[in-house]
N, C-alpha and C positions, 0 to 999 in steps of 0.2 A: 882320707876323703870318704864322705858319704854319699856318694852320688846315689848307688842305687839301693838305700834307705832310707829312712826317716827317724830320727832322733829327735825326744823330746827334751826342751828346755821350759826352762821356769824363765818366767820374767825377769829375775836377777840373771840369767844365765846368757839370756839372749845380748846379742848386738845389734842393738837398735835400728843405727844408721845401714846396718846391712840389711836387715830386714824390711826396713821400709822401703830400703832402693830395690828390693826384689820385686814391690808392689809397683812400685814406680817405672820399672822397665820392665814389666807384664808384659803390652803392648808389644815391644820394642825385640823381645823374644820370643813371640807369636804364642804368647798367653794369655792371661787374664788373670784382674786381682779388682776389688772392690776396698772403696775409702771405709766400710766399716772397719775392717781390719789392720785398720792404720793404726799405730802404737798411744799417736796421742788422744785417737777416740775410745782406741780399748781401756785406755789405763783411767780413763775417767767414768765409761759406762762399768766398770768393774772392779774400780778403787782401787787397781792395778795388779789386782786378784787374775790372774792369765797368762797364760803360756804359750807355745806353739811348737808343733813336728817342722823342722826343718831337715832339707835335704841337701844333699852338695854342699854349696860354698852360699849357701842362701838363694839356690836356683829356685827350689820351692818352698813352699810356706802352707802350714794347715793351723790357723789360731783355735785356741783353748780356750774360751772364757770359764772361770772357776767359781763354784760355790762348795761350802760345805753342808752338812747335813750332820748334824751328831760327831763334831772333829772330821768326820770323812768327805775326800772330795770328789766333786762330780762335775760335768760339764754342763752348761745350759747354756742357752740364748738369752743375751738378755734385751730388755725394752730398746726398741728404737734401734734395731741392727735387724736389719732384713735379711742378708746372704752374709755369709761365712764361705767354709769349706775350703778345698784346693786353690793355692794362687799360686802365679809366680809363670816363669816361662812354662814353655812345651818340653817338658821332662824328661827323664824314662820311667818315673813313675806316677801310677794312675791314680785316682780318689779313692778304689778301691786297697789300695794299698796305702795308703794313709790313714783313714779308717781302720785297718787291720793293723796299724802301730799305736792307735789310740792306746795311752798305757792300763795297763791292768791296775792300777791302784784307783782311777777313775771311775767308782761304784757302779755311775750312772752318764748315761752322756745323751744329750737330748737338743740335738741342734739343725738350723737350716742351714745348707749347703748354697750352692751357685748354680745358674743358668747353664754354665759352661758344661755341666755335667750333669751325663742321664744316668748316673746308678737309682736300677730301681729300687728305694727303700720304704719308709711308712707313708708314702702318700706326699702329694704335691701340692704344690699353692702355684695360681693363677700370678706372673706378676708380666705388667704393660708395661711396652717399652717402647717409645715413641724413636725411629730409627733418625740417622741424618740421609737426608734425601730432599733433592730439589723441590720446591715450591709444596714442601710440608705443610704450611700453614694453609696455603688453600685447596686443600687436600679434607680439612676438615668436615664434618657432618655440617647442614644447614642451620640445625638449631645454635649449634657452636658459634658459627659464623655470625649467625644474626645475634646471640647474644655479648660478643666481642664487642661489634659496631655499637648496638646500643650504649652499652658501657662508654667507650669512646665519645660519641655524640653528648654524651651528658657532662662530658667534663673530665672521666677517673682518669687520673693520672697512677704509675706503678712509681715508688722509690724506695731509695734504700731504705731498710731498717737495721738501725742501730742497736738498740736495744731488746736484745732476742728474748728476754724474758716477755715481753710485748706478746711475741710469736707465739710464746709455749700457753702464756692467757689464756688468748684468743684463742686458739688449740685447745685447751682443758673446757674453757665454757662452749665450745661448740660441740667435742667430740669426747669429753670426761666420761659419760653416762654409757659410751660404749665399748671406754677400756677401765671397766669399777679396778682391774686386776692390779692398773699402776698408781702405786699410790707417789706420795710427795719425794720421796728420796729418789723415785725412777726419774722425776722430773727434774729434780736439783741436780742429779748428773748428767740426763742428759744435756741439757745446761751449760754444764762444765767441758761435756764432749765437744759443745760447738764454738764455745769460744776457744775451744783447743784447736780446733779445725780453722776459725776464725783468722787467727795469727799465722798460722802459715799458707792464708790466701786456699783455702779449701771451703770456704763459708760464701752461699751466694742467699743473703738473706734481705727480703723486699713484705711492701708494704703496699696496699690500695687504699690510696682517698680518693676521695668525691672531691666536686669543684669547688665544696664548701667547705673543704677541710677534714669532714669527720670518715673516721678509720675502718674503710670495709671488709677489709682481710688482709689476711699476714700470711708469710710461708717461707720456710725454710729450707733451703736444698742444698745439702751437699755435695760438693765440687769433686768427684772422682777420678779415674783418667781414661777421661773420654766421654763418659755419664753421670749427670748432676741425678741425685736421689730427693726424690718429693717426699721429705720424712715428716713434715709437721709442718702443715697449710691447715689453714681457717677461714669463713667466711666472717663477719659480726652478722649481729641481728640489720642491720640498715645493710648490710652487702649481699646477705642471703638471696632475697627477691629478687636482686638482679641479673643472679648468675654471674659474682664478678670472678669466680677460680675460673672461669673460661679464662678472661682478660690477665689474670695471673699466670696463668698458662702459657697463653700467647705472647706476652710480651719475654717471657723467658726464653721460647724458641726461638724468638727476634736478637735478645742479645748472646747468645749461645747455638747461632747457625750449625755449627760443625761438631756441636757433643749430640750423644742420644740422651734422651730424659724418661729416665725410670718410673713412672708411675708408680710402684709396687705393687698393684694388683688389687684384689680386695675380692672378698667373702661376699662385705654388703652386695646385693644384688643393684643400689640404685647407686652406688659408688661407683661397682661396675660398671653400671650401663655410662655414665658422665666419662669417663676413661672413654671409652670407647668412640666417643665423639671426634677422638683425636685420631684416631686412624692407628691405633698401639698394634705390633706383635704382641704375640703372647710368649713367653719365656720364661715357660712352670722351671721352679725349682720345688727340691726334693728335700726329705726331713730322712734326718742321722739316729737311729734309736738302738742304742744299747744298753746292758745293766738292768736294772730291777728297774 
């Protein structure tokens, strides 16, 4: 037994269904794991290029996503996976000590961790988390409020969407120009991550029209346990003016009472402020920097 280590495997090495039931009953063992680090998201944001420190009998879990550089590998974050880090029950060991089994042939390793844990390393990122708590939605700011109604009054209706490259669209032409960094293969996989998530009922993906049919916004949230993640939401040019991501917001909290929803947070200052409307805690996580 390895209980109080961490041994690293290679994606051929791991046992799948153990690892994901370690995520799965987080919760259940009074810890914490996030759907990034699910097998079938990792293996498609990283063409299955990924690893992870396991500990015990798969009580704990630290994922690897992998790139090379010149033959040599190294850790990074990649596109569209907000939190990493330590999952799995309450252990005996800590993030610190996960990190410190990060293996040495890993040149470089450059990743974001989790909420759940404050080691202080290079700096944090702001991420909003809208908690579950009674009468949440009327809790919201006034502008929120009154742009909900509006929306409402005129007809929008929220429904499914099928077709999540729709989502990823909508998403590139609204919000392309402020990530120039992801180009089309970031997108093609993330893609693949969701319809991976899709099939095992972890995909909560909707749509906003108008009463006339035409397509105001999309958005994509993955089904975690316990918190849906806001990874890829759009307005269109006809939805913008409206303020219809209030109404997308809103009517997620309505079908989804009892989960939290992750905002992720944000840099943008006017990204920020719309978040905020919603009444979110804030629940910085922390960035992983090792190697050259």
């Amino acid at each position: 037994m390895t209980a109080n280590r961490f041994i690293y495997r290679s994606r051929k090495q791991l046992e799948l269904e153990r690892y994901n039931a370690c995520l799965e009953g987080a919760a259940k063992a009074g810890g914490f794991a996030t759907i990034y680090a699910h097998s079938n998201y990792l293996d498609a944001l990283c063409a299955g290029n990924w690893g992870a420190l396991v500990a015990g009998d798969y009580d704990q879990v630290f994922p690897l996503p992998l790139k090379r550089f010149l033959g040599l590998p190294y850790a990074v974050q990649p596109p569209f996976c907000q939190q990493l880090g330590l999952m799995g029950g309450s252990g005996p060991l800590s993030e610190k000590d996960a990190i410190n089994a990060i293996p040495s042939f890993l040149i470089r390793v450059r990743l974001w961790a989790n909420s759940e844990h404050a080691q202080a390393e290079e700096g944090s990122r702001l991420n909003f988390v809208i908690p579950v708590e009674e009468n949440r939605l009327e809790n919201l700011d006034k502008d929120a409020r009154k742009n909900i109604q509006k929306a409402r009054d005129k007809g929008c209706v929220i429904r499914p969407m099928v077709n999540l490259n729709m989502g990823i669209e909508t998403y590139r032409k609204a919000w392309g120009e402020l990530n120039e960094n992801l180009r089309d293969d970031d997108y093609d996989r993330f893609l693949q991550a969701c319809k991976n998530l899709q099939a095992i009922d972890r995909l909560h993906a909707i749509k906003a029209m108008s009463a006339e049919g035409e397509l105001l916004a999309t958005a994509i949230f993955l089904k975690g346990y316990g918190r849906l993640h806001y990874v890829c939401a759009a307005p269109t040019d006809a939805g913008r003016p409206m303020g219809i991501m209030h109404l997308v917001i809103a009517d997620t909290l309505e079908q989804f009472p009892g989960w939290e929803l992750d905002l992720e947070g944000s840099s943008i200052d006017s990204v920020a402020s719309f978040y905020k409307k919603f009444k979110p805690e804030n629940r910085p996580f922390h960035f992983i920097k090792r190697g050259l």
